[in-house]
C-alpha positions in Angstrom: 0.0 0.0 0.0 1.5 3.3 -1.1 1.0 6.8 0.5 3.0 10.2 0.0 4.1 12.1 2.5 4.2 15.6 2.3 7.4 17.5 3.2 7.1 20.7 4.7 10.5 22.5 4.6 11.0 24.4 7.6 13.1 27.6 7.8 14.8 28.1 10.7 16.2 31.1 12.0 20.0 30.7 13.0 21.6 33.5 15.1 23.1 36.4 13.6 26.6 35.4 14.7 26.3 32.5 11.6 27.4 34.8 8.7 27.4 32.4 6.5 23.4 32.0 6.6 24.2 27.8 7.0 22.0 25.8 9.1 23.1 24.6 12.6 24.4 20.9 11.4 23.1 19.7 15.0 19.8 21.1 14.5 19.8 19.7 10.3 20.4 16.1 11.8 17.5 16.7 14.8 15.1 17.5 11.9 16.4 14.8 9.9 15.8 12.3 12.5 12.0 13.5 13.6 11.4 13.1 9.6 12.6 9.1 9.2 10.4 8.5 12.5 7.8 10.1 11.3 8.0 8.6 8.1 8.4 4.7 10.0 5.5 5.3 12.1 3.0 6.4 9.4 4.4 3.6 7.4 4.0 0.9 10.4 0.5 2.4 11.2 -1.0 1.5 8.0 0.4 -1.5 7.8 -1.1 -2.7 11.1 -4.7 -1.2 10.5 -4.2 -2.9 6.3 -3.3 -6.6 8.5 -5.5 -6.3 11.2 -8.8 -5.6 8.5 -7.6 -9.2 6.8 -7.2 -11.1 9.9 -11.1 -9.6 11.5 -12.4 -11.0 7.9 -10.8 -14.3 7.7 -11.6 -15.0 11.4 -15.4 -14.1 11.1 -15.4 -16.2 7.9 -14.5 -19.0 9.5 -16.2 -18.6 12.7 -19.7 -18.1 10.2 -18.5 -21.4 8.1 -18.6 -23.2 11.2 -21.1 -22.4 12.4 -22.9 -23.1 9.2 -21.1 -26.3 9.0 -22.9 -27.6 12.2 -26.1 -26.9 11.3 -26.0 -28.6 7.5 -28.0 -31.5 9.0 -30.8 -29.1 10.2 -31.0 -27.0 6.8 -31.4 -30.9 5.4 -29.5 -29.2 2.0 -26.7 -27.0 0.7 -28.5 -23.8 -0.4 -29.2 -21.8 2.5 -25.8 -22.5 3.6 -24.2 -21.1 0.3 -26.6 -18.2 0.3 -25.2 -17.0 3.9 -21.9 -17.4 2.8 -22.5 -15.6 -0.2 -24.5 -12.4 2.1 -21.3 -12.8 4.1 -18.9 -12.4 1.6 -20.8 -9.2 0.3 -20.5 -7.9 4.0 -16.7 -8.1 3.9 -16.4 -7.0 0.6 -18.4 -3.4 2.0 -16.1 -3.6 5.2 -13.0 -3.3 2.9 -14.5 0.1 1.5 -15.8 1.1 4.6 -13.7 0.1 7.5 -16.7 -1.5 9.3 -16.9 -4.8 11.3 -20.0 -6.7 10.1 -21.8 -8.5 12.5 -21.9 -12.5 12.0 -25.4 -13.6 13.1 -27.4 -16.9 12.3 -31.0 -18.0 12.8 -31.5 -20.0 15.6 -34.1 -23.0 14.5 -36.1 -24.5 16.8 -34.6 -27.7 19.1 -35.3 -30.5 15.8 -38.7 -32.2 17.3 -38.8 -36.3 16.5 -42.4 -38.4 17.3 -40.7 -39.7 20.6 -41.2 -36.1 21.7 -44.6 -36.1 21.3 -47.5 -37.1 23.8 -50.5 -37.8 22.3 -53.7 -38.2 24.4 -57.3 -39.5 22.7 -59.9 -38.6 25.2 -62.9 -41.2 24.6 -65.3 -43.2 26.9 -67.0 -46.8 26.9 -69.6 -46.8 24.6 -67.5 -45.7 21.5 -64.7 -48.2 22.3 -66.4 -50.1 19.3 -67.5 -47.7 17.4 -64.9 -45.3 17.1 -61.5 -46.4 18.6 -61.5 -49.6 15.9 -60.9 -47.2 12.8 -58.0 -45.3 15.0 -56.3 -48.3 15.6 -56.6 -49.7 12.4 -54.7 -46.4 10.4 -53.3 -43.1 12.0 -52.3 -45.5 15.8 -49.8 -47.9 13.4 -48.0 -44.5 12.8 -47.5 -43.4 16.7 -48.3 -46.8 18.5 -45.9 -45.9 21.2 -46.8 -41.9 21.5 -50.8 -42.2 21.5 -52.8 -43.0 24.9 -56.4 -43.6 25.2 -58.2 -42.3 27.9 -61.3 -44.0 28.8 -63.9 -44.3 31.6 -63.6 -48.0 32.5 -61.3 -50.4 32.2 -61.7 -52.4 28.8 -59.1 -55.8 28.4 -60.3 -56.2 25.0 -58.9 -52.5 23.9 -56.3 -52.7 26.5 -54.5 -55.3 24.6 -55.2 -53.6 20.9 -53.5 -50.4 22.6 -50.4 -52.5 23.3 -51.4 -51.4 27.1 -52.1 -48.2 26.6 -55.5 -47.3 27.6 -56.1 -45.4 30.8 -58.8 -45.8 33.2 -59.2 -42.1 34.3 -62.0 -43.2 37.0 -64.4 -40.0 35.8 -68.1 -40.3 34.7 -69.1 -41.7 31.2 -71.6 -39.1 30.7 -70.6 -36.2 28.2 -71.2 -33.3 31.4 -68.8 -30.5 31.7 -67.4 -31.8 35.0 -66.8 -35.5 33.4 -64.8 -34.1 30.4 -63.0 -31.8 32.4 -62.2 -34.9 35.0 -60.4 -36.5 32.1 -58.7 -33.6 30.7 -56.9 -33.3 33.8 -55.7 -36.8 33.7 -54.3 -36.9 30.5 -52.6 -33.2 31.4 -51.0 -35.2 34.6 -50.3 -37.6 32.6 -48.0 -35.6 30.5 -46.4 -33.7 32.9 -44.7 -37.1 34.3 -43.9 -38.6 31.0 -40.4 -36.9 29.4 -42.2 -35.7 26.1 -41.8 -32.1 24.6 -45.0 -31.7 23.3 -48.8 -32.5 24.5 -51.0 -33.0 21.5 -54.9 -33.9 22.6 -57.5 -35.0 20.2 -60.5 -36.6 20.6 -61.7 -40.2 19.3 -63.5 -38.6 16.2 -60.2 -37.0 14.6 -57.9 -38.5 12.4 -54.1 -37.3 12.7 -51.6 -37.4 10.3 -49.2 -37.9 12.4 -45.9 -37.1 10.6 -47.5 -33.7 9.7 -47.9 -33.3 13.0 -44.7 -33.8 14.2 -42.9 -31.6 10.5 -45.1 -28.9 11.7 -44.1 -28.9 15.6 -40.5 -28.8 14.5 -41.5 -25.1 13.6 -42.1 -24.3 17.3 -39.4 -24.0 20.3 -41.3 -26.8 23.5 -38.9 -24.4 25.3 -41.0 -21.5 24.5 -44.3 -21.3 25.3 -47.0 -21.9 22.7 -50.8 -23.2 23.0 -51.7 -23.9 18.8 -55.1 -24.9 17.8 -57.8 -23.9 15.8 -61.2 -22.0 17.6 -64.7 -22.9 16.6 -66.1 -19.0 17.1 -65.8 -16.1 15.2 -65.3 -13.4 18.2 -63.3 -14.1 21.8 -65.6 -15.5 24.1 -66.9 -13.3 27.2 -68.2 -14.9 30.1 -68.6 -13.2 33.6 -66.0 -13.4 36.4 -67.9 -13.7 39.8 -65.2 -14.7 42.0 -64.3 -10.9 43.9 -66.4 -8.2 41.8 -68.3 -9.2 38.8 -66.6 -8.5 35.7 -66.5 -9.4 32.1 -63.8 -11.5 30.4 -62.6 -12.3 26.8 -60.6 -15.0 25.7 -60.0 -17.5 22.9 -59.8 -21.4 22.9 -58.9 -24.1 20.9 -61.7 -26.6 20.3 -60.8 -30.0 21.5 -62.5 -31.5 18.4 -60.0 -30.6 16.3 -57.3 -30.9 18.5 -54.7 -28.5 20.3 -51.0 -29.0 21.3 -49.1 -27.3 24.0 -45.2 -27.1 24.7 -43.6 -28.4 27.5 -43.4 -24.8 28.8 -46.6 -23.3 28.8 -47.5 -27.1 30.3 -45.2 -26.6 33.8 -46.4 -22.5 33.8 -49.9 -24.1 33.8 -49.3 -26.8 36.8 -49.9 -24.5 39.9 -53.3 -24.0 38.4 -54.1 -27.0 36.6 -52.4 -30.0 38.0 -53.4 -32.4 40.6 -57.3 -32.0 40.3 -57.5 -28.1 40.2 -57.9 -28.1 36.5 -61.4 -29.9 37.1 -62.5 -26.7 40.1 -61.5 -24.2 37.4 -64.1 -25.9 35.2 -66.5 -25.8 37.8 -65.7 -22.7 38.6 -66.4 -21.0 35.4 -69.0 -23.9 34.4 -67.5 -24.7 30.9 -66.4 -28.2 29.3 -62.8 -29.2 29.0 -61.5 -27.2 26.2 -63.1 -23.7 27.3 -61.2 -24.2 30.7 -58.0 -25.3 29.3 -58.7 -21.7 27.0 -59.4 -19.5 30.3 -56.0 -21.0 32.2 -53.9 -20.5 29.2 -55.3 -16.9 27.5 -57.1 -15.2 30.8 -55.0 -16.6 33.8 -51.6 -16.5 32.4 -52.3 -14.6 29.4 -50.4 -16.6 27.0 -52.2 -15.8 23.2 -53.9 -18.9 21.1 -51.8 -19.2 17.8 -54.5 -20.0 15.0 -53.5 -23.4 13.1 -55.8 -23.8 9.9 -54.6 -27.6 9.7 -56.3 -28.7 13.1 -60.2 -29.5 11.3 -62.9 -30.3 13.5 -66.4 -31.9 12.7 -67.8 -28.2 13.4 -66.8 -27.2 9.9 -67.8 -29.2 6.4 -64.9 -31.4 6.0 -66.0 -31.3 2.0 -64.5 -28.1 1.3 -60.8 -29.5 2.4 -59.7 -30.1 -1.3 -57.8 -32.9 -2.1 -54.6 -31.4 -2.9 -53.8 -30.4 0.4 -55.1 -33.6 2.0 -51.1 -34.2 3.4 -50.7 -30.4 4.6 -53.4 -31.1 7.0 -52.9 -32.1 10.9 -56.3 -33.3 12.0 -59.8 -34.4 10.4 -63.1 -35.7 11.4 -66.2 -36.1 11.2 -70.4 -36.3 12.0 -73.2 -37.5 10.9 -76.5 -35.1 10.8 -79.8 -37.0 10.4 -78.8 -39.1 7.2 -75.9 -36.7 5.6 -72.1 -37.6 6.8 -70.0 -34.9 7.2 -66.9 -36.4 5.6 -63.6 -35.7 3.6 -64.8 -35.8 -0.1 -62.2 -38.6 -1.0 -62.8 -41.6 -3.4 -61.2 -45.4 -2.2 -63.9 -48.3 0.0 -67.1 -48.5 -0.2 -68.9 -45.7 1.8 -70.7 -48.7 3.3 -67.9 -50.1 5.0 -66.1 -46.6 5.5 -68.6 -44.3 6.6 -66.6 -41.5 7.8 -63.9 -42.0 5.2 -60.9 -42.9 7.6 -60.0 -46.0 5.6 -60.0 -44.2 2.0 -58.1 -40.9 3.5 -55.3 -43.0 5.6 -54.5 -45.3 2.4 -54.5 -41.9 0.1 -51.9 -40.5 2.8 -50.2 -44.1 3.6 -50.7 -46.2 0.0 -48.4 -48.7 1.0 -50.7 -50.0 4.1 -51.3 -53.8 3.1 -54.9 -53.4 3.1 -55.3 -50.4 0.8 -55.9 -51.0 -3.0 -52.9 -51.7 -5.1 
């Protein structure tokens, strides 16, 4: 790197005694001198700054490649990593023009979520053991067989052994009352809290869940963080009235169980002091709504943690018709009813609507083909 110095010539003013007019040749040699260290120490100083510059580049560089290195396996490809390189590069190539250290940052993804992280709870009773629990086990259960618990109102030895063990007696009341659904949501929250997964995922025994979209689409989400993701069945928050000091009004939102909700491990322990070890079934009582509402009020009014809106969660409030085929394997959960003689059903060709009423069969072997009972 070149640079010119600029010599000022300085004019001193020797006594008058020196007639010849000649400089001191002391003070010519002092001048001299200040003018070579000068010279070395302008010199030295750019040469630092010019080495220092390279060295700051080549060590964020590396520290960014690195880092990018490590996290190849998450990115599951090669682009974004070249595209970050390539931003950084443009960074240091501005830095050389403008002296400026850029700042190396990277997105932090979410901890990578597998199906043994994932707790899911099927809240049914006695009489649609039969009825409803034979379809689940027959399609979505093969797909999370060790993740999926049943929770029941008696104790069954017949279903017990189809589970592989896993149906729980939760001891509350078969009937559909508010106190009886919220006796069992309580268990299967228990439940989870002393089980090691990341994630509690409840559905009912009328949904369908595509499991490994379930578990793509929780690898979005942090179980460190707190998040309560669902779909709601209302168009406006709902407002009931607070009596327990002075009587107030209060809004919230809430997932409807029928489609299904998941919470993280997080939000789950910030919940326990008000929901574990019965006092989720008082709360209930308390504001005299089912299951779902109350797990809505502890979560959005109590510790005022928002609902995030999943359109994937389907419930058999809305006409499962109008789910186009397309985007059959983008969706989490499904389900279904029956109104006087009309099914409320996925519009999906495969069986015989007399042996697959609500469509399970035909939409698990349109999601799963290779299942050894679906048509070849």
């Amino acid at each position: 790197m070149s640079s010119q110095i600029e010599k000022k010539v300085i004019i001193v003013d020797v006594d008058n005694s020196n007639s010849s007019g000649k400089m001191n040749p002391k003070l010519r040699r002092l001048i001299q001198t200040f003018c070579v260290v000068l010279l070395v120490s302008y010199t030295t100083l750019l040469a630092y700054q010019s080495l220092s510059r390279a060295t700051i580049n080549n060590s964020l560089e590396s520290v960014l490649s690195e880092k990018l290195s490590l996290k190849d396996k998450d990115f599951g490809g090669s682009f974004e990593i070249e595209e970050s390189r390539h931003r950084l590069k443009e960074a240091l190539s501005k830095s050389e023009l403008t002296s400026e250290i850029p700042s190396a940052t990277a997105t932090v993804k979410p901890p990578s979520t597998t199906l043994h992280d994932v707790f899911i709870s099927v809240k049914t009773t006695k009489h649609y053991h039969k009825s409803r629990l034979l379809i689940i086990l027959k399609t979505w259960f093969q797909l999370a067989k060790a993740q999926t618990w049943f929770f029941t109102d008696t104790d069954d030895p017949e279903f017990q052994l189809k589970t592989n063990g896993h149906m729980i007696n939760t001891n509350c009341s078969s009937s559909h009352n508010r106190k009886a659904l919220c006796c069992k949501m309580s268990v299967e929250f228990d439940t989870f809290i002393d089980s090691d997964k990341k994630w509690f995922c409840h559905f009912d025994d009328d949904n369908y869940v595509n499991v490994p979209r379930l578990v793509r689409f929780l690898g979005d989400y942090s179980p460190r963080e707190d998040w309560y993701l669902g779909k709601t069945s209302i168009q406006a928050p709902l407002e009931i009235t607070n009596r327990e000091k002075s009587p107030q009004k209060v809004k919230f939102w809430f997932a409807t169980g029928g489609a299904g909700f998941c919470l993280s491990r997080a939000l789950a322990l910030k919940m326990m002091p008000v929901a574990s070890g019965g006092k989720f079934i008082s709360i209930g009582e308390k504001i005299r709504l089912p299951d779902d509402v109350t797990m809505g009020y502890i979560i959005e009014h109590l510790l005022k943690k928002p609902l995030t809106v999943v359109d994937q969660f389907h419930s058999h409030l809305e006409p499962m018709k109008f789910i186009r085929r397309d985007i059959l394997e983008d969706q989490i959960s499904f389900s279904y009813s029956k109104n006087k003689e009309e099914w409320n059903v996925v519009k999906i060709d495969g069986f015989d609507t007399k042996y697959d009423t609500n469509r399970f069969l035909s939409l698990h072997c349109y999601l799963f083909p290779h299942f050894h009972f679906c048509p070849r």
